[in-house]
C-alpha positions as a Python dict, from the first residue, in 0.01 Angstrom:
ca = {
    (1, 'X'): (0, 0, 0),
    (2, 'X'): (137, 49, -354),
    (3, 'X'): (-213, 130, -510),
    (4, 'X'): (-193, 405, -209),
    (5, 'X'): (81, 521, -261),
    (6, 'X'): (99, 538, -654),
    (7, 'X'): (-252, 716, -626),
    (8, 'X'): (-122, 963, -349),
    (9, 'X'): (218, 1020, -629),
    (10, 'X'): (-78, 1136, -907),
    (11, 'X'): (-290, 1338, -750),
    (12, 'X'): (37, 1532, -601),
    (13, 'X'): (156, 1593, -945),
    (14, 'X'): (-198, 1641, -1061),
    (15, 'X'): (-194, 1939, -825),
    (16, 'X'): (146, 2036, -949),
    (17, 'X'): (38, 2071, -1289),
    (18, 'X'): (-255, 2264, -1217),
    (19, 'X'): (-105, 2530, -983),
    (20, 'X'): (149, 2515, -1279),
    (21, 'X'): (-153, 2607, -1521),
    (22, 'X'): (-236, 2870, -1261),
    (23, 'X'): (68, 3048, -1288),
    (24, 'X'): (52, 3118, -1639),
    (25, 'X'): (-313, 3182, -1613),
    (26, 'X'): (-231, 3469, -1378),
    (27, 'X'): (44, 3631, -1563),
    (28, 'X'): (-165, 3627, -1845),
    (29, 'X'): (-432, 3809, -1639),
    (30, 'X'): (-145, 4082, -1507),
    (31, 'X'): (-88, 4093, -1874),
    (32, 'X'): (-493, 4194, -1983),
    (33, 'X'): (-417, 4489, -1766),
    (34, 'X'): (-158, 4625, -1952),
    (35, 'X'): (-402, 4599, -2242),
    (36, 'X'): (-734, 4677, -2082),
    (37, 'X'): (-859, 4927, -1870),
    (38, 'X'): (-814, 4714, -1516),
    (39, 'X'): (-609, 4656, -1266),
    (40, 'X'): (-498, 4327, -1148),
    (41, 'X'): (-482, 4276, -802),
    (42, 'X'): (-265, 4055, -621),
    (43, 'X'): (-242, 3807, -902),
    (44, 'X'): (208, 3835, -820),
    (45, 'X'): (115, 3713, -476),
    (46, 'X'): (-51, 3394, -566),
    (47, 'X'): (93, 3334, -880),
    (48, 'X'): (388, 3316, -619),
    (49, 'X'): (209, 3071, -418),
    (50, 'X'): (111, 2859, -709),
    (51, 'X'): (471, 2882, -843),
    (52, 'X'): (601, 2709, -460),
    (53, 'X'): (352, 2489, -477),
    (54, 'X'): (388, 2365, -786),
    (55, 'X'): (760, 2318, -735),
    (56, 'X'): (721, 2115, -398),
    (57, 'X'): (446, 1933, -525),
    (58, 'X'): (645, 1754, -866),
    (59, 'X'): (942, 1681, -633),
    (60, 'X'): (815, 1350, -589),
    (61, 'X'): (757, 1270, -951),
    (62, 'X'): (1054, 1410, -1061),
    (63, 'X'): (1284, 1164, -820),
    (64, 'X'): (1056, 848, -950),
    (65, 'X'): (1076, 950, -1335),
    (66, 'X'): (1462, 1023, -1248),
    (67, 'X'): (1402, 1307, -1369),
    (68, 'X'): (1621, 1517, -1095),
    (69, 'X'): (1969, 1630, -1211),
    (70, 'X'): (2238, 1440, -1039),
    (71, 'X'): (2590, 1487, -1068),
    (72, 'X'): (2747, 1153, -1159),
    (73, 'X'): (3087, 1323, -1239),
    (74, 'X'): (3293, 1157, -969),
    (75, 'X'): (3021, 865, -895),
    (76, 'X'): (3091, 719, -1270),
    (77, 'X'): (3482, 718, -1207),
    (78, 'X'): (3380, 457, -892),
    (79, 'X'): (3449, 133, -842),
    (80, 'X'): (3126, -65, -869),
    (81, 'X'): (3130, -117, -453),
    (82, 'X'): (3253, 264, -399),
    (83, 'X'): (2982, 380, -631),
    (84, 'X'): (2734, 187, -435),
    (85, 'X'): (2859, 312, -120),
    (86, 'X'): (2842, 674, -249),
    (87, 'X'): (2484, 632, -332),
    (88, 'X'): (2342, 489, -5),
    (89, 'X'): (2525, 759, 169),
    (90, 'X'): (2367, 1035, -51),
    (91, 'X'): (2040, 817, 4),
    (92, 'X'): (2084, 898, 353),
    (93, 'X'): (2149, 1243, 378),
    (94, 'X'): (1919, 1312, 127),
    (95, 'X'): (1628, 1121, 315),
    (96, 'X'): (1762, 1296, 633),
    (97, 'X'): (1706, 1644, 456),
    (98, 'X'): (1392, 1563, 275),
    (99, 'X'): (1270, 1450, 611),
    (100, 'X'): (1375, 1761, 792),
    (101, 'X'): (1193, 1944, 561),
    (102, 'X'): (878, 1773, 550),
    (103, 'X'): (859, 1788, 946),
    (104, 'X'): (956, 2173, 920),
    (105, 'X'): (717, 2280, 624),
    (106, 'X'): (407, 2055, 799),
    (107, 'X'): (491, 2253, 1138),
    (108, 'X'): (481, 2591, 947),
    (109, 'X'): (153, 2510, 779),
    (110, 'X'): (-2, 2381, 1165),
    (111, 'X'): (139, 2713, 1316),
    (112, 'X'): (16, 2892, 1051),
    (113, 'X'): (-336, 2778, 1101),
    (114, 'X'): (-348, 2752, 1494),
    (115, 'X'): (-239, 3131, 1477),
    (116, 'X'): (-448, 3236, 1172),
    (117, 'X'): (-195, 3377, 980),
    (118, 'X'): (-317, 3592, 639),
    (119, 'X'): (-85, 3711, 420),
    (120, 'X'): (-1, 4049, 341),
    (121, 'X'): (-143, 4182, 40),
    (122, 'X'): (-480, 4324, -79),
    (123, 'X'): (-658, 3951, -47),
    (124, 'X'): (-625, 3834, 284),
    (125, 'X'): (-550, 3473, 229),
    (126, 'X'): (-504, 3229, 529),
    (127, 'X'): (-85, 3148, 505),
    (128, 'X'): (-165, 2783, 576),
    (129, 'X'): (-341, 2723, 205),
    (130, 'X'): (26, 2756, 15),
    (131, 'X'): (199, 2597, 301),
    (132, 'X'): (30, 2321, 345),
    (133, 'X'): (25, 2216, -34),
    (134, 'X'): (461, 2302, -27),
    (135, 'X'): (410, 2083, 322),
    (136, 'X'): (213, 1776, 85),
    (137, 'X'): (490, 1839, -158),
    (138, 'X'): (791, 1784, 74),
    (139, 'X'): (578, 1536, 269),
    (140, 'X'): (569, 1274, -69),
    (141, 'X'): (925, 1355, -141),
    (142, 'X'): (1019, 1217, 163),
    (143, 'X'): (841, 907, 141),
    (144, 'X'): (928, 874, -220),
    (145, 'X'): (1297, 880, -50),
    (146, 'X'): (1213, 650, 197),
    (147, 'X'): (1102, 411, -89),
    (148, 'X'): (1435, 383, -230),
    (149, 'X'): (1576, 227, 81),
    (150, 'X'): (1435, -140, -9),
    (151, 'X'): (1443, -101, -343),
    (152, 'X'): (1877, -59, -352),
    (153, 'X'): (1873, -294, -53),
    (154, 'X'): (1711, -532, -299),
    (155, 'X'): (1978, -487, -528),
    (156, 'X'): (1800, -250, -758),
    (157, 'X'): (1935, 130, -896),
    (158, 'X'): (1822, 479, -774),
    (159, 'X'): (1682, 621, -1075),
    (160, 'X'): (1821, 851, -1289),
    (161, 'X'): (1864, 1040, -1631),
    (162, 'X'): (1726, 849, -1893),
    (163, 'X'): (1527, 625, -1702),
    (164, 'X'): (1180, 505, -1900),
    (165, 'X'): (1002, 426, -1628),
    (166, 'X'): (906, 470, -1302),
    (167, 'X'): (1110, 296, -990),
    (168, 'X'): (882, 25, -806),
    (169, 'X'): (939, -268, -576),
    (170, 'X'): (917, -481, -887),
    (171, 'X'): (1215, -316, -1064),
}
């Protein structure tokens, strides 16, 4: 299950880089038509859609690499048991959210295809494509959460800034 889920971690920040890459490769194609004699069309609207799903899909390497910003300002004044108590409550609701999310983003993306939704601009492009990578995104967030949950019941630390290395269930 961890070779799964390490593998499904990669290739969801494989695809964040890479719509990442996209993005710049597509302003830098609205940019050749300030120089040359073309026009580019729609490259705002996916560069957009690259842009979301890039963001959604590095949420879940971000929180393992502890990368995310958390505000420790009143969680570093704690008593060791108050500070622990602060973070599985923030575990929580931030599980509960993440969760929320995932379940509301996947159900966007379904309705999206059962209804054949296109988007808007000059290429019609099915609506489900960028919502169901944001929905893949949000989806490994959530379990990413969800992985925390034995890890501090264990005894072990959320990750955070600074942190070398990845959180597993051998840390």
């Amino acid at each position: 299950m961890r070779r799964a889920l390490d593998s499904f971690y990669a290739l969801t920040t494989l695809l964040a880089a890479c719509c990442f890459v996209a993005v710049a490769l597509l302003v830098l194609y609205q940019l050749g038509g300030q120089l040359f004699p073309y026009v580019p069309r729609s490259a705002d609207e996916f560069a957009g859609y690259c842009m979301g799903a890039s963001a959604f899909l590095g949420l879940a390497d971000a929180l393992r690499s502890g990368d995310h910003i958390r505000v420790t300002l009143v969680a570093d004044r704690l008593a060791p048991r108050a500070r622990r108590a602060m973070e599985w409550l923030a575990l929580g609701i931030g599980s509960a959210m993440a969760l929320w999310i995932a379940w509301y983003m996947l159900r966007m993306a379904w309705d999206s295809w059962v209804m054949n939704e296109l988007s808007s601009g000059l290429i019609a492009l099915p609506m489900w494509l960028p919502q169901g990578a944001m929905a893949w995104g949000a989806v490994a967030f959530a379990l990413a959460l969800l992985e925390l949950f034995p890890l501090m019941a264990a005894g072990g630390a959320m990750p955070g800034p600074g942190d070398t290395e990845e959180f597993s269930a051998d840390r």
